[in-house]
MDTraj code that builds the backbone (N, CA, C; nanometers):
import mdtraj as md
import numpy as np

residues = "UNK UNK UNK UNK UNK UNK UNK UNK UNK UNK UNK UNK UNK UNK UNK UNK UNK UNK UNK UNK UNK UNK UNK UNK UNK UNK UNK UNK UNK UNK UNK UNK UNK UNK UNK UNK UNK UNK UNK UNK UNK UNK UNK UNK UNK UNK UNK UNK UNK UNK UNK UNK UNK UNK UNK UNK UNK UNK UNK UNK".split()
xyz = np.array([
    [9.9623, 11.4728, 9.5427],
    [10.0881, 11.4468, 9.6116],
    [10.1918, 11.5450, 9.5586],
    [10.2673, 11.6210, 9.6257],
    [10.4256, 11.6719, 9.6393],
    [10.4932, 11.6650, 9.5040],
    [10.4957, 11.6773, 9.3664],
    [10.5763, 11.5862, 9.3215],
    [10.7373, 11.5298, 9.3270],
    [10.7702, 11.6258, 9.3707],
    [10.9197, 11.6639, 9.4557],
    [10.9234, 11.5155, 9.6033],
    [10.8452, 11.5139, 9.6811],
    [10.8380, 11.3936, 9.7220],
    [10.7838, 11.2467, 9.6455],
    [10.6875, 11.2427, 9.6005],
    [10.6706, 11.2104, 9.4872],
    [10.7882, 11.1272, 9.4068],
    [10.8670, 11.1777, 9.3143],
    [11.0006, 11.1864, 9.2839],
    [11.0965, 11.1137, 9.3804],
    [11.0995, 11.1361, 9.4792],
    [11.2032, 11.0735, 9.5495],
    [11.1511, 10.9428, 9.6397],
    [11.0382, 10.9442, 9.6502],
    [10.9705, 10.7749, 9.6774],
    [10.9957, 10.7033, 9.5112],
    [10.9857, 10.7411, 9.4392],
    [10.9744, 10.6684, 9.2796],
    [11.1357, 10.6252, 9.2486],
    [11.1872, 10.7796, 9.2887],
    [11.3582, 10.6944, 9.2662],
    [11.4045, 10.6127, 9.3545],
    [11.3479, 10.5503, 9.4524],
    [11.4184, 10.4687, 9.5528],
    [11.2987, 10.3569, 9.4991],
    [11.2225, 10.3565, 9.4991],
    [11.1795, 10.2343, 9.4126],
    [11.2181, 10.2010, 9.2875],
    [11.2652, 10.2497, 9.1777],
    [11.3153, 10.2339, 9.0921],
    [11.4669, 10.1601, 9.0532],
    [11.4989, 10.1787, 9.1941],
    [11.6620, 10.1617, 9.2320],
    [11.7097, 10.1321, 9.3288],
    [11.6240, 9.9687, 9.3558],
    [11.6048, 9.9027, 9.4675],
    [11.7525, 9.8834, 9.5318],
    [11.8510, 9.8791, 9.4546],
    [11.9781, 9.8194, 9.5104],
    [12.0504, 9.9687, 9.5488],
    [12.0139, 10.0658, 9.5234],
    [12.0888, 10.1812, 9.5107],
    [12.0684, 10.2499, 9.6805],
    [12.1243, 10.3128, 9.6703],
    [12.1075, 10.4073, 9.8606],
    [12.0721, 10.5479, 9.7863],
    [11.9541, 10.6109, 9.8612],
    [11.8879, 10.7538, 9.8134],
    [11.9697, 10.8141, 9.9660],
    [11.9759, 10.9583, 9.8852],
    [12.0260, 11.0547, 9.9714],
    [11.8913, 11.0906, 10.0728],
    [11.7412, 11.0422, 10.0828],
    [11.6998, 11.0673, 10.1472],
    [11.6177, 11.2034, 10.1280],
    [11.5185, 11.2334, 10.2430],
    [11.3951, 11.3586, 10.1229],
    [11.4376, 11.4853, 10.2621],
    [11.4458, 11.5690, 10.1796],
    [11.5129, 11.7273, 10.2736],
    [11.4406, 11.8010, 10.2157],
    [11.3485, 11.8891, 10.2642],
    [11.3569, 11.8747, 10.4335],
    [11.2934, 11.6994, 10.4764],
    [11.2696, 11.6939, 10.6189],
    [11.2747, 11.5479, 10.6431],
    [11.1442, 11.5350, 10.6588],
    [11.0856, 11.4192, 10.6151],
    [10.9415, 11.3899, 10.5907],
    [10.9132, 11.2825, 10.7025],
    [10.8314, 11.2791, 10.7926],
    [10.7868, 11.1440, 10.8788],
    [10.7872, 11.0148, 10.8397],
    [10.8238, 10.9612, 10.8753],
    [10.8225, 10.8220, 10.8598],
    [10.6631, 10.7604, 10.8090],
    [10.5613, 10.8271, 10.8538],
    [10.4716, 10.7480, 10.7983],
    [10.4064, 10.8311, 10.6760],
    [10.4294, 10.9212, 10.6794],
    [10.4165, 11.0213, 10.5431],
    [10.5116, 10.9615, 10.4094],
    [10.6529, 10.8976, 10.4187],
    [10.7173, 10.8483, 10.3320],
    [10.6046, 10.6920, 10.2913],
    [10.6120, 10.6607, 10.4034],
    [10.4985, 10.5136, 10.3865],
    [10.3803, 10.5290, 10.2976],
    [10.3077, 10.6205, 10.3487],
    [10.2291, 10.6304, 10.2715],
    [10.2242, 10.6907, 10.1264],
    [10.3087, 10.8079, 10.0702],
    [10.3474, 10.8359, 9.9569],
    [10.3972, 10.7150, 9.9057],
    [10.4505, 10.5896, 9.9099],
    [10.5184, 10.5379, 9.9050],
    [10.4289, 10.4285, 9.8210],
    [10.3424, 10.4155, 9.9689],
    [10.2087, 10.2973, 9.9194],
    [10.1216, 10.3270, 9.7684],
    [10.1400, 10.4623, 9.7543],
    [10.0439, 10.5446, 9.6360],
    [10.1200, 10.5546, 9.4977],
    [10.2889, 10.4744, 9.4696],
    [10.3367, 10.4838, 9.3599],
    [10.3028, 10.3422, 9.2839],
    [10.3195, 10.3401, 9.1463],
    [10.3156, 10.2495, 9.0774],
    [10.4255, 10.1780, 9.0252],
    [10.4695, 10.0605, 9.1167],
    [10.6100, 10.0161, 9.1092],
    [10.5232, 9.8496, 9.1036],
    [10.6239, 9.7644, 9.0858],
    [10.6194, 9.5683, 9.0974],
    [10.5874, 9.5625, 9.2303],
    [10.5115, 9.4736, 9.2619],
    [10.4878, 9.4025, 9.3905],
    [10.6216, 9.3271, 9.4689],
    [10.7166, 9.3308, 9.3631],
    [10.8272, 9.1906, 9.4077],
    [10.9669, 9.3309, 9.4116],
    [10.9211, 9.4599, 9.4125],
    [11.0513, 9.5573, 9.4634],
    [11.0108, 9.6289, 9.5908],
    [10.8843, 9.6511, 9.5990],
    [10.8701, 9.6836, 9.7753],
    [10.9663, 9.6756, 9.8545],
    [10.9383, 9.4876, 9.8683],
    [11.0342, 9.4479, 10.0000],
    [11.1633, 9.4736, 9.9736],
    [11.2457, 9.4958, 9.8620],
    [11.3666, 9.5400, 9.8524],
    [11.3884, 9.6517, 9.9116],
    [11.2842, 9.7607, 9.8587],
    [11.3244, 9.8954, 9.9184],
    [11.2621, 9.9302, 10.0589],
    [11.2059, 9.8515, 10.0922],
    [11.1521, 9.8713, 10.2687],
    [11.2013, 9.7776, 10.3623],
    [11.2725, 9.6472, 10.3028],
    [11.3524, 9.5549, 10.3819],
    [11.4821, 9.5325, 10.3473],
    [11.5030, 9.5249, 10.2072],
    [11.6295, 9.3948, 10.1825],
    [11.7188, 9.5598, 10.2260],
    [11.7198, 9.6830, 10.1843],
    [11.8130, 9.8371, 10.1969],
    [11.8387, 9.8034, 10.3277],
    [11.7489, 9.8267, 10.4256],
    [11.7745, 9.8324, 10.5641],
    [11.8527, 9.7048, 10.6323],
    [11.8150, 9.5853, 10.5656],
    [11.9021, 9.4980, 10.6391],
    [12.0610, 9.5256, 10.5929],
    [12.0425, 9.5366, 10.4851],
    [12.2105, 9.5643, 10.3900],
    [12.2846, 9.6833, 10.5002],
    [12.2319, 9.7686, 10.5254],
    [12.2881, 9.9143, 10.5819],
    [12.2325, 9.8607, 10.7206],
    [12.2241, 9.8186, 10.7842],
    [12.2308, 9.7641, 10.9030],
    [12.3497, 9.6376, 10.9581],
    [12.3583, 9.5575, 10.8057],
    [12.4544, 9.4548, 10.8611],
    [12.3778, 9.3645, 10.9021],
    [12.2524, 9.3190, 10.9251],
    [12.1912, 9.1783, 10.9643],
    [12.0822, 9.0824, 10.8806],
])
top = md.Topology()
chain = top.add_chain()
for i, resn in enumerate(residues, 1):
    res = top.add_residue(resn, chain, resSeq=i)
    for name in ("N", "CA", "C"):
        top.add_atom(name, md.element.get_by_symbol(name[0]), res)
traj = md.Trajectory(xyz[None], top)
């Protein structure tokens, strides 16, 4: 893996409450998923950083 992407799936898991500037150049949506699926983070911060972010920055 990228480690440069890599890196920036790990810091947004790391920092579930935090907002990432996001990976530039822009990576697919299921390419982030899957880099994503391949880090070694808690089972119980996932859903933070793939649900609880998006509802927060959505408003619902």
């Amino acid at each position: 893996m990228n480690d440069k992407r890599h890196c920036s799936a790990q810091a947004s898991a790391d920092r579930p409450g935090h907002r990432s500037l996001g990976d530039w150049p822009v990576i697919t949506p299921d390419r982030w998923l899957s880099d994503f699926a391949k880090i070694d983070i808690r089972d119980e911060v996932r859903p933070k950083v793939l649900k609880a972010n998006a509802r927060k920055i959505l408003g619902i």
